[in-house]
C-alpha positions as CSV (number, residue, x, y, z in Angstrom):
1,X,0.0,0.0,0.0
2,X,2.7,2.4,0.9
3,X,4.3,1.4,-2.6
4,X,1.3,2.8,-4.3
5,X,0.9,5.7,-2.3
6,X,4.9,6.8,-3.4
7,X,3.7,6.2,-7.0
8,X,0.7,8.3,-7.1
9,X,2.3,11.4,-4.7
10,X,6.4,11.5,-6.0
11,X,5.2,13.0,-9.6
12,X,3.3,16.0,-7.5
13,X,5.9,16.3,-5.0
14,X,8.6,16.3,-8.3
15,X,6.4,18.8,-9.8
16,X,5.9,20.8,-7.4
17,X,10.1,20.9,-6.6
18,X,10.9,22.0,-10.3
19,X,8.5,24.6,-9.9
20,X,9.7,26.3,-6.9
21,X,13.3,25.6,-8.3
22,X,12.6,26.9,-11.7
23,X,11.2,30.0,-9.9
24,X,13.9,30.5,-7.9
25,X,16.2,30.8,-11.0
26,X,13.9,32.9,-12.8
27,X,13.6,30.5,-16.0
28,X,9.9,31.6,-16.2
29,X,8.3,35.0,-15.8
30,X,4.8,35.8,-14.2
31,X,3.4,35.4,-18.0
32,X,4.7,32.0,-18.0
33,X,3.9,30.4,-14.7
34,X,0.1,31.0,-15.0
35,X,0.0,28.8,-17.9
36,X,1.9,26.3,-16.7
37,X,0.0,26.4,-13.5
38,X,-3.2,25.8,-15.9
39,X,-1.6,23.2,-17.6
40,X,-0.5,21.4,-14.4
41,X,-3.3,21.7,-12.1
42,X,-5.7,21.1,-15.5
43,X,-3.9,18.3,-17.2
44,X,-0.9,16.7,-15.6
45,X,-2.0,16.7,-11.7
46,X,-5.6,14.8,-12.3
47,X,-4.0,12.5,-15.2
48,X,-1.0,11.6,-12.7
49,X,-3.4,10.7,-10.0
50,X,-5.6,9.1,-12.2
51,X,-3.1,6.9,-13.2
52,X,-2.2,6.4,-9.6
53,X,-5.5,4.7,-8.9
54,X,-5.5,2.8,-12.0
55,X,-2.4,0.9,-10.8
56,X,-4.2,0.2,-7.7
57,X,-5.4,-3.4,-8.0
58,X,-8.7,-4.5,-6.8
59,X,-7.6,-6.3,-3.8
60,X,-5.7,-3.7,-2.1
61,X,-8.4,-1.5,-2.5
62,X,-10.9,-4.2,-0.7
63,X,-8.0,-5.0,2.0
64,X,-8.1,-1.3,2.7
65,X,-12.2,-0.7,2.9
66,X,-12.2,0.3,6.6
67,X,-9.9,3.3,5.9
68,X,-11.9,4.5,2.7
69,X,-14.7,4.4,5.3
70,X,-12.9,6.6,7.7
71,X,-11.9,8.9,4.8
72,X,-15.1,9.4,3.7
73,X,-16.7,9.9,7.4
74,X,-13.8,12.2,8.3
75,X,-14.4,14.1,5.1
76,X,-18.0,14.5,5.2
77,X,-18.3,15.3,9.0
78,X,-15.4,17.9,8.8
79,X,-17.3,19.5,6.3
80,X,-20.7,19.1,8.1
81,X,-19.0,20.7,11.0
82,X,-17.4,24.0,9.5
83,X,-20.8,24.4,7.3
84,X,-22.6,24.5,10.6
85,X,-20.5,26.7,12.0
86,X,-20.1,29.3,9.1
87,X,-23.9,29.3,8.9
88,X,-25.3,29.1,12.1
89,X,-22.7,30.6,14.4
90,X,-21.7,32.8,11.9
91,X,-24.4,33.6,10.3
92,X,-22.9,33.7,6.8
93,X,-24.9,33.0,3.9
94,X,-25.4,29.2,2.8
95,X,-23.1,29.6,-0.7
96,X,-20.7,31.4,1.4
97,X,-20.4,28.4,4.1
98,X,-20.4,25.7,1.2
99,X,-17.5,27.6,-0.6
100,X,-16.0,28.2,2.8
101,X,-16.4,23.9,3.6
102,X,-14.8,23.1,0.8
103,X,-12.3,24.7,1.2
104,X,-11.2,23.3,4.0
């Protein structure tokens, strides 16, 4: 499991490195980095996570059930949670807590 999890994650974390680096010696201006910003966060991030799963055979993924339960109940009640808060506490409007929940 931890094999696949390098797989899928080491081409964002290598993505993300030659972009910091590539900034730092100014190989791209601002012009540049927002379109290849679009082109990673449009294209290559999904495709390379996407292929990440792919790999992932069918029995790891019914080995590990429990924690895509967990996932998905830590997910949706950390949501729940700041929606109520943004909304009822705060008294923000109900677009404004959504936007607000996902983001988090």
């Amino acid at each position: 499991m931890i094999l696949v999890l390098i797989s899928a994650l080491l081409p964002i974390i290598v993505t993300l490195c030659l972009g910091y680096f590539s900034g730092a010696r100014k190989d791209f201006g601002e012009s540049h980095s927002k379109i290849l910003n679009k082109l990673i966060m449009s294209y290559s991030l999904p495709m390379s996570l996407f292929g990440g799963i792919l790999a992932t055979g069918r029995k790891v993924i019914f080995e590990n059930i429990p924690v895509a339960i967990w996932n998905f109940i830590g997910m949706v009640g950390g949501y729940l949670i700041v929606f109520s808060i943004c909304k009822f506490i705060l008294k923000n409007s109900t677009s404004l807590s959504a936007l607000r929940s996902l983001t988090i």
